[in-house]
C-alpha positions as MATLAB code, in Angstrom:
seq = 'XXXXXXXXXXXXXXXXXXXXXXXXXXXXXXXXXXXXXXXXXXXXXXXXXXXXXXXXXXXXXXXXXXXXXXXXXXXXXXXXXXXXXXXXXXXXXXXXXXXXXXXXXXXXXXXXXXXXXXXXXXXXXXXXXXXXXXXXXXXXXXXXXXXXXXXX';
ca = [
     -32.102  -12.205    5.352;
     -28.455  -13.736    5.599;
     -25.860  -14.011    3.011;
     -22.858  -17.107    2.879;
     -20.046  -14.395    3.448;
     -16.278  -16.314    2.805;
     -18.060  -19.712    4.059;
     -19.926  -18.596    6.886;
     -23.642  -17.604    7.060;
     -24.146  -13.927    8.462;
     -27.510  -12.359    8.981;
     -28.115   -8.798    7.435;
     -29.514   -6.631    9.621;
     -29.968   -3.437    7.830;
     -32.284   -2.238    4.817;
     -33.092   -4.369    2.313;
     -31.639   -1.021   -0.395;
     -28.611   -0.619    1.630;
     -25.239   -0.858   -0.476;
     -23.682   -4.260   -0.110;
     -20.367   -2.117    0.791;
     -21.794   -1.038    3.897;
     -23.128   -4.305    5.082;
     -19.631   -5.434    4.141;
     -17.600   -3.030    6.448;
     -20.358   -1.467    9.456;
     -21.914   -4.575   10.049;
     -19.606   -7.386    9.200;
     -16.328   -5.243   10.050;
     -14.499   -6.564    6.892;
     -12.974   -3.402    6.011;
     -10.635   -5.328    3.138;
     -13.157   -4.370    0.353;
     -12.813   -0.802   -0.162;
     -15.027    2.431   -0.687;
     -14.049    4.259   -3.801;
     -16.040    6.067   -6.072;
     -19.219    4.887   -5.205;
     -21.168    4.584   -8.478;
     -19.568    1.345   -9.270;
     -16.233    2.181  -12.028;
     -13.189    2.304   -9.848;
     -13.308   -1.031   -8.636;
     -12.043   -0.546   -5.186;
     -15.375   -2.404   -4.001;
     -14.937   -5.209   -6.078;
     -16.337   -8.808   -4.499;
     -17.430  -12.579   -5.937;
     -20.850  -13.296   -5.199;
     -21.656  -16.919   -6.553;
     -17.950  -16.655   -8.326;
     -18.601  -13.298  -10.221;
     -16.750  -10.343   -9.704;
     -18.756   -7.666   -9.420;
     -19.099   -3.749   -7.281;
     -20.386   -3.800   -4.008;
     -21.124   -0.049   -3.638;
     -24.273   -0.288   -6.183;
     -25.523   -3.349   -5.520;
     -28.802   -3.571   -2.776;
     -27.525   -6.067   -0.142;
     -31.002   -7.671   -0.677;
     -29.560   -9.066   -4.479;
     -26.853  -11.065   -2.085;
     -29.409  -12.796   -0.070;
     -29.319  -16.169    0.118;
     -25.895  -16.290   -2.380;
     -22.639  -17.140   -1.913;
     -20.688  -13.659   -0.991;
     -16.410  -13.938   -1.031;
     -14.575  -10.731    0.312;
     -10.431  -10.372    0.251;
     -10.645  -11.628    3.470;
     -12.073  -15.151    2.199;
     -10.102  -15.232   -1.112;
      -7.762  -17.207    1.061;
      -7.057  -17.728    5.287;
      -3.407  -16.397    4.737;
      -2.197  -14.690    1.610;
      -1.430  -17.708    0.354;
      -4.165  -17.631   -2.803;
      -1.875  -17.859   -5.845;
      -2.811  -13.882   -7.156;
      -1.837  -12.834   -3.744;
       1.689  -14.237   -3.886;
       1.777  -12.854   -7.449;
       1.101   -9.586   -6.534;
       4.006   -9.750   -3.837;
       6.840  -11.206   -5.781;
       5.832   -8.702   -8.484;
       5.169   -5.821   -5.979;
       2.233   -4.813   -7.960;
       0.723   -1.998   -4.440;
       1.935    1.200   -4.588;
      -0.646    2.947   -2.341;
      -2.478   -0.094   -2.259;
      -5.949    1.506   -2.161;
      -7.084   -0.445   -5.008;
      -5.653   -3.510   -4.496;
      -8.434   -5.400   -2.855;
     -10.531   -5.103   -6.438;
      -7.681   -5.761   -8.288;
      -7.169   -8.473   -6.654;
     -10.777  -10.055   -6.433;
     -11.214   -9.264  -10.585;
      -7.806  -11.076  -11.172;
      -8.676  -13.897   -9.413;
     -12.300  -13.969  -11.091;
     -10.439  -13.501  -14.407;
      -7.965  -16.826  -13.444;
     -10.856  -19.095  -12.619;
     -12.428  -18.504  -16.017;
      -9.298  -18.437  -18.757;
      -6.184  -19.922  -16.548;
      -4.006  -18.675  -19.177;
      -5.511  -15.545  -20.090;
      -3.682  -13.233  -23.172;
      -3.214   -9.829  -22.453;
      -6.014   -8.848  -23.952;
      -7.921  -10.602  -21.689;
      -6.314   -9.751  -18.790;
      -7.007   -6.098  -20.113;
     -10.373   -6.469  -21.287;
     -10.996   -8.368  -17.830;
      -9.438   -5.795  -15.568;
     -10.344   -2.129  -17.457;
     -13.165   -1.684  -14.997;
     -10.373   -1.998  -12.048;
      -8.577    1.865  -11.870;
      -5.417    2.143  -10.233;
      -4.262    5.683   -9.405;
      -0.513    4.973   -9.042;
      -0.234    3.508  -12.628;
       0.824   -0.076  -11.716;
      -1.258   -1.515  -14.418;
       2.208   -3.355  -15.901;
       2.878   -4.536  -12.914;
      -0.608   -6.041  -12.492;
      -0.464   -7.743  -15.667;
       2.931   -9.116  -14.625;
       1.589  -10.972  -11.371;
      -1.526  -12.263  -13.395;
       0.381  -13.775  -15.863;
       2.861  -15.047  -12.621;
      -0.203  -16.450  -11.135;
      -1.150  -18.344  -13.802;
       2.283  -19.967  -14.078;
       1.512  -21.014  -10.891;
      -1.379  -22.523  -11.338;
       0.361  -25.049  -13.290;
       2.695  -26.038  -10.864;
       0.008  -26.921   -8.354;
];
């Protein structure tokens, strides 16, 4: 089995029912996505796999086969993916646990509305919890990083 993990194909070497997570971070060492609650509703975990965000922690590595997988790490080579400078001219991480999903579902969110209300941005990010409250400031840097957009 192999997956297409941030452009470049990686074999899978453990259990078919094994947590994508854990393929994620023990095997491929990309310890960006984080380990959260486990049961898929904090959003730590959150990944794209063919575009769509979605939690690694309950989903069989055997559903990623053969798919296009995108961690933090391949969101973009150098922090330079317009959410990413968002989130650091609005300085969105507090603890910055959650960031990684927050992240990966604002970026998801941006590639289907580019100019996304805050409803949207609400609706699209309620499944994405962030202990230290920054949910303002998360809003804020989407909305920044959808400016963006249009000046690219």
């Amino acid at each position: 089995m192999w997956v297409m993990v941030n452009g470049a194909r990686r074999s899978v070497h453990a259990a078919p029912d094994t947590p994508l997570l854990w393929v994620i971070r023990d095997e491929w060492h990309l310890t960006g996505t984080k380990y959260g609650c486990g049961i898929g509703v904090c959003g730590a975990c959150t990944v794209h796999l063919d575009g769509q965000p979605l939690r690694a922690c309950t989903l069989p590595v055997a559903a990623a086969s053969g798919r296009a997988l995108t961690t933090i790490e391949g969101l973009s080579r150098n922090g330079t993916h317009p959410v990413q400078r968002a989130w650091i001219a609005e300085d969105v991480p507090q603890c910055g646990y959650c960031q990684s999903g927050q992240i990966m579902s604002a970026a998801a969110l941006l590639a289907r509305h580019p100019h996304p209300s805050d409803r949207q941005i609400d609706q699209a990010m309620a499944g994405n919890l962030c202990r230290c409250g920054t949910y303002a400031r998360i809003r804020r840097a989407i909305h920044r990083a959808a400016m963006h957009d249009d000046e690219a």
